[in-house]
BAKE-501265 format. One line per 10 residues: number of its first residue (from 1); their letters; for each residue x, y, z of C-alpha. Coordinates in steps of 0.001 Angstrom, whole numbers, plus 500000, padded with zeros to 6 digits. Layout:
N
NUM) A) X:Y:Z  ...
***
This chain:
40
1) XXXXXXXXXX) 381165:521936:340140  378531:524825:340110  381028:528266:338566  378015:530444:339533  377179:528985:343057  380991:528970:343771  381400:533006:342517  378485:533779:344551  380140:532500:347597  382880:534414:346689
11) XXXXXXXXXX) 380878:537995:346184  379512:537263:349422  382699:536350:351454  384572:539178:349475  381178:541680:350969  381636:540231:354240  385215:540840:354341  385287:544339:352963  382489:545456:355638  384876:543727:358677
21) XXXXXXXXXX) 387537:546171:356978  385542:549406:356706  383198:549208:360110  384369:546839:362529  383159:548041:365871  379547:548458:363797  379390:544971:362577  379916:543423:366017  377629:545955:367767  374813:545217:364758
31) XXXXXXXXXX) 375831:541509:365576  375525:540850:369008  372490:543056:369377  370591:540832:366713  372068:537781:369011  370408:539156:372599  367411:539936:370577  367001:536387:369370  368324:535187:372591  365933:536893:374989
***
């Protein structure tokens, strides 16, 4: 078992988490504007 790959899964999940928290209604704005850009 990689310890560093594993902790850097868990910075990133923590980051993720911690945005969803602070700006929800900007994360899934920022989100589904990337999707109909890729999309279109």
């Amino acid at each position: 078992m990689n310890l560093q790959f594993s902790r850097q899964l868990y910075k990133e999940a923590n980051h993720l988490i911690n945005i969803e928290k602070n700006k929800p209604s900007d994360v899934i704005s920022l989100g589904l504007s990337k999707n109909s850009k890729h999309f279109r």
